[in-house]
C-alpha positions as CSV (number, residue, x, y, z in Angstrom):
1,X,145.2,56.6,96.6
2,X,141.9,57.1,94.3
3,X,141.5,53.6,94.1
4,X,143.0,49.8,95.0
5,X,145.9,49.7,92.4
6,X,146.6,53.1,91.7
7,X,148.1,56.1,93.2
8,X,148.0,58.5,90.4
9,X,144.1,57.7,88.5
10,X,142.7,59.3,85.9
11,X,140.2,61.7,86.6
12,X,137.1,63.1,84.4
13,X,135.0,66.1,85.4
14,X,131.9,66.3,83.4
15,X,131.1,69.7,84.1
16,X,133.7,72.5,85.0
17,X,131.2,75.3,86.1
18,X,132.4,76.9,89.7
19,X,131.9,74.0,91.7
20,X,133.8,71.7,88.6
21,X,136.4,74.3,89.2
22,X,136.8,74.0,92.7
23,X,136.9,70.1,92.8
24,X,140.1,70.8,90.1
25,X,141.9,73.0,92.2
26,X,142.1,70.3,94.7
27,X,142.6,66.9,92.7
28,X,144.8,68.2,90.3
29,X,147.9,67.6,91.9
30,X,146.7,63.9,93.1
31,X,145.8,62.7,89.6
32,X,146.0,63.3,85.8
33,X,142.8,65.7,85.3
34,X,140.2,66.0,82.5
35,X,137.7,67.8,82.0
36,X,134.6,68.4,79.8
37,X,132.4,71.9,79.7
38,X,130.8,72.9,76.6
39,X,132.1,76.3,77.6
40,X,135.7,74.7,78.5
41,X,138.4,75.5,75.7
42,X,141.8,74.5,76.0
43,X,143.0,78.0,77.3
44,X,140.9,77.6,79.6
45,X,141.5,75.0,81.1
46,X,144.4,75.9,83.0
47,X,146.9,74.7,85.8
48,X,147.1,71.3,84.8
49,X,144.0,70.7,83.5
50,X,143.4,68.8,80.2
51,X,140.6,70.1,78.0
52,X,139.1,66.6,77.1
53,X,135.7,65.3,75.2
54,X,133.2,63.1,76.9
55,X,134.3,59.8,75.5
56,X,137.9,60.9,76.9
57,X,136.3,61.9,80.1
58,X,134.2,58.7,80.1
59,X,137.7,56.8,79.7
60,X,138.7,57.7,83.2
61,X,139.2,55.7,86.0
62,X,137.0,57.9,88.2
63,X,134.0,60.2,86.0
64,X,133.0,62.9,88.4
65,X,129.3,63.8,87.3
66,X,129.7,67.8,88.3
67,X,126.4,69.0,86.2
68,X,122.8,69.8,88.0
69,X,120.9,67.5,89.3
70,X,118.1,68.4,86.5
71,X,121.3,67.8,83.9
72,X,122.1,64.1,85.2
73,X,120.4,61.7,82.9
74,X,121.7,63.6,79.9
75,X,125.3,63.8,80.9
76,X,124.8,59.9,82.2
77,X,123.2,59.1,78.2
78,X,126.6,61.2,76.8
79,X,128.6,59.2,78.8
80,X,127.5,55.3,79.1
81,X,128.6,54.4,75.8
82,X,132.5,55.0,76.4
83,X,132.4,54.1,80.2
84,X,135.0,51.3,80.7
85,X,134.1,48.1,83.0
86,X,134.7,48.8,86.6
87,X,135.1,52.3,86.3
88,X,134.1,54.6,89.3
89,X,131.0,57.7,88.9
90,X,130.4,60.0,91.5
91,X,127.8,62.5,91.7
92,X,128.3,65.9,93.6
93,X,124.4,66.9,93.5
94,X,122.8,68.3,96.9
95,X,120.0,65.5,96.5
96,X,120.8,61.9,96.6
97,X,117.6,59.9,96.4
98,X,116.7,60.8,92.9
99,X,120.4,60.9,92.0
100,X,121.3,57.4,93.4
101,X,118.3,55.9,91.7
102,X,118.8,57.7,88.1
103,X,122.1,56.3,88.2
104,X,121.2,53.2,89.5
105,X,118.8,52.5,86.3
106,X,120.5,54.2,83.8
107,X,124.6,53.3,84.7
108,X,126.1,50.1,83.3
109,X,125.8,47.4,86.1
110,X,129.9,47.3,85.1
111,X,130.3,50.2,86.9
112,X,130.8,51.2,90.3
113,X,128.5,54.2,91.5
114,X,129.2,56.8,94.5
115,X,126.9,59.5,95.7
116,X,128.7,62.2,97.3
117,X,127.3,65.6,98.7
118,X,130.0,68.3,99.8
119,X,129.0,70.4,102.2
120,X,130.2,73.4,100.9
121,X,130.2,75.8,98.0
122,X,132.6,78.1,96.0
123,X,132.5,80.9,98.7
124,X,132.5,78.6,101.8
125,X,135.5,76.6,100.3
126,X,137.1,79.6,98.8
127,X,140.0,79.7,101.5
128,X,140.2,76.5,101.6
129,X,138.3,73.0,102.3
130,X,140.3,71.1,105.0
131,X,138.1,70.3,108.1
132,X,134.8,71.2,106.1
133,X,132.5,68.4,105.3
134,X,131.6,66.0,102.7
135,X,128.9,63.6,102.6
136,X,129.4,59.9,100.8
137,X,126.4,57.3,99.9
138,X,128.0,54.0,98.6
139,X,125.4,53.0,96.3
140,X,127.5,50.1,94.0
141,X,130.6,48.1,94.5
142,X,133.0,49.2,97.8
143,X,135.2,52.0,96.2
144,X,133.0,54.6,98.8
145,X,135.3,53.4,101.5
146,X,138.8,54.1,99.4
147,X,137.5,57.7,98.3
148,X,136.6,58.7,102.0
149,X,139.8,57.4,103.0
150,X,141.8,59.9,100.7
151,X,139.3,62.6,101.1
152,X,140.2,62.1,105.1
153,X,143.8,61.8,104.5
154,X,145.0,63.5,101.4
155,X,142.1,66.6,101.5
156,X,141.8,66.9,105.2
157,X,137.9,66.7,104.9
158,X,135.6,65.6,107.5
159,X,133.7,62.4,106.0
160,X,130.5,61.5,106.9
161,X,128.9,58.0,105.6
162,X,125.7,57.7,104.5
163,X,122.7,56.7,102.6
164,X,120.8,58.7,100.2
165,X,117.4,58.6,102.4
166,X,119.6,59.8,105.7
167,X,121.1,62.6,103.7
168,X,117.8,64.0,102.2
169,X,116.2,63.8,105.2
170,X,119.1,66.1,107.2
171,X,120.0,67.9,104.4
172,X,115.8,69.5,103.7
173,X,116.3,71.4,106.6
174,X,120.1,72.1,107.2
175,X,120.3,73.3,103.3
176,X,116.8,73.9,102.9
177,X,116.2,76.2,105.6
178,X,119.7,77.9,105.2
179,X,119.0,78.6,101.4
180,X,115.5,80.2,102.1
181,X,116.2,82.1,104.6
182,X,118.9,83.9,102.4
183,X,116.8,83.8,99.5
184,X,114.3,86.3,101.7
185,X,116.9,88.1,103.2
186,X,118.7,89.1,99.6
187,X,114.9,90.5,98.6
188,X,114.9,92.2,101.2
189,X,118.3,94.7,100.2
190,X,119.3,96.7,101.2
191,X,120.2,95.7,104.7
192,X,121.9,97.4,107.3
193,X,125.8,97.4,107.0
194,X,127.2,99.5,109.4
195,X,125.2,99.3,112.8
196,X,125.0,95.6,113.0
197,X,125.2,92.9,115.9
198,X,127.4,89.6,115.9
199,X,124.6,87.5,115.5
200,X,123.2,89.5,112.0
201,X,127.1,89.4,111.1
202,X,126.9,85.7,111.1
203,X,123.5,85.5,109.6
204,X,124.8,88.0,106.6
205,X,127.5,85.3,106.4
206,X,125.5,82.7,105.9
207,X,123.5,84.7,103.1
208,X,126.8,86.0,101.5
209,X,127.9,81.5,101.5
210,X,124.6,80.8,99.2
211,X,124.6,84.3,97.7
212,X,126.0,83.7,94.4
213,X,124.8,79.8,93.9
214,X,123.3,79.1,90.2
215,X,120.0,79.0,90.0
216,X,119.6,75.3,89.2
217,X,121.1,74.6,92.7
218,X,118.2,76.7,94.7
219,X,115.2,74.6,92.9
220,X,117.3,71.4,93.4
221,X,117.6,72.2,96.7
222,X,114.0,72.7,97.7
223,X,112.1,71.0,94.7
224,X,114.4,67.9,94.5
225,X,114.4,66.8,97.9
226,X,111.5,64.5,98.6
227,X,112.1,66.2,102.6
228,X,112.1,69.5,101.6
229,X,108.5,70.8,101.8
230,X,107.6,69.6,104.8
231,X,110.6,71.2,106.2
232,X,109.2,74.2,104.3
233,X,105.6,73.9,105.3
234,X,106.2,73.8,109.3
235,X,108.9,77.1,108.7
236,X,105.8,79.3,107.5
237,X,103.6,77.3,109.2
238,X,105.4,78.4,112.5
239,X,106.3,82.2,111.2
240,X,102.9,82.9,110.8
241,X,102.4,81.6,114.2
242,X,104.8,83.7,115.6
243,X,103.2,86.9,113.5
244,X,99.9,85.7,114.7
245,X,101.4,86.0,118.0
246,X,102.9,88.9,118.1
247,X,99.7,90.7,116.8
248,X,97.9,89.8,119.7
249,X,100.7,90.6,122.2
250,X,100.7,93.8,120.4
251,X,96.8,94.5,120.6
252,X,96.3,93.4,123.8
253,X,99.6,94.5,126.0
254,X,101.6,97.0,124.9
255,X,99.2,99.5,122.9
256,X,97.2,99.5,126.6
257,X,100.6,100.5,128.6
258,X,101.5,103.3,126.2
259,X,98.6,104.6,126.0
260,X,98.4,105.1,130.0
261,X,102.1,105.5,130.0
262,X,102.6,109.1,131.8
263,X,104.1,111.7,129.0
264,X,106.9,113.0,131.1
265,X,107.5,109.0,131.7
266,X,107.6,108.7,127.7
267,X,109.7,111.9,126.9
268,X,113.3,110.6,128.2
269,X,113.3,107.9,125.8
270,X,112.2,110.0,122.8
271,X,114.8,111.7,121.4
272,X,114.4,115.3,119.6
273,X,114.5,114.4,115.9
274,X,111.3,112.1,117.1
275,X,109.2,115.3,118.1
276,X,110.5,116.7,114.8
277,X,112.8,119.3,116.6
């Protein structure tokens, strides 16, 4: 169960975008769902899914804040005048410092808060989330410790308790660093397909996870966390070390040996299209 005294809560997603719409696929059958989108008709909200306005969604027992992180304090303003005493709002936002402290100040103290990271996307959770991770920051009241415990049981997901400093401070380089990297690598296109190694197999994978991820999550990502430029800073910091590095190796070793190299020493290893035959 959802919370202390009931097994099937009510559950309000304020935001059904593709990560809105993954979180439905897998409550749905554990609660009664709502959800809010300013893009969300009723026909669209399908597979037990009720099409609801905020004040509805703000009547649940549990509000699930799915918006960006930039989108929080106006989605939290929509909501606080309908929130009921000793409701339950969780954030799903890839930061938690700022999160945790905007809803802190801006939440009724009636409420209880929960800051909640999961550690995995629409693609990554696309065949399905048990064993993957989620991250959970009790921030008010002790309902952290009930919603883990489903999540554990009901969801199959790997829990990990936190605090909102902890997770910022892993998260700038596990997310940070992942997200870059990809970033780069998608500018790059196109990349080789067909004459590839394990290792750039797994790295395309990787890319492909993060690929298709809004905008708004990429800035949040590396503007948002108070960790992430530092984490950014000693990344370039060290490529260009390595560049530097492998200028000078180049400049000062192996130009030397191929230029005394033998020819007939060279001309196994060149093939003919090389020569332009």
């Amino acid at each position: 169960m959802l919370t202390q005294n009931k097994t099937n809560p009510s559950i309000g997603l304020m935001g059904f975008g593709a990560f809105g719409r993954l979180i439905a696929r897998h409550l749905r059958s554990h609660c009664r769902l709502l959800a809010f989108d300013p893009a969300l008709t009723a026909d669209a909200a399908a597979g037990g899914i009720i099409a609801a306005d905020p004040a509805e969604i703000a009547a649940c027992d549990i509000v699930i804040l799915a918006v960006p992180v930039a989108a929080l304090s106006e989605a939290i303003a929509t909501l606080r005048p309908h929130l009921r005493a000793g409701a339950i709002v969780v954030d799903v936002g890839s930061v938690k410092i700022g999160p945790a402290a905007t809803m802190l100040a801006e939440l009724p103290d009636n409420v209880e808060i929960v800051g909640t990271h999961p550690l995995f996307g629409p693609q990554s959770g696309r065949d399905g989330i048990a064993g993957l991770k989620i991250a959970i920051c009790p921030i008010r009241g002790r309902s952290a410790w009930r919603i883990a415990a489903f999540l554990r049981r009901m969801l199959g997901l790997t829990v990990i308790m936190t605090t909102p400093e902890a997770h910022d401070r892993e998260a700038a380089m596990v997310q940070g660093l992942t997200h870059l990297i990809a970033k780069i690598l998608v500018r790059m296109e196109p990349l080789p397909r067909r004459m590839t190694t394990a290792s750039f197999d797994l790295l395309m994978r990787a890319t492909e996870m993060v690929r298709h991820d809004s905008p708004g999550v990429f800035m949040a990502i590396e503007q948002a966390h108070p960790h992430a430029r530092p984490v950014r800073d000693r990344f370039f910091a060290l490529a260009e070390e390595m560049r530097a590095h492998l200028d000078h190796s180049a400049s000062n070793d192996i130009a030397p040996q191929l230029a005394r190299a033998p020819q007939q020493a060279l001309s196994p290893l060149v093939g003919e299209s090389w020569r332009g035959g």
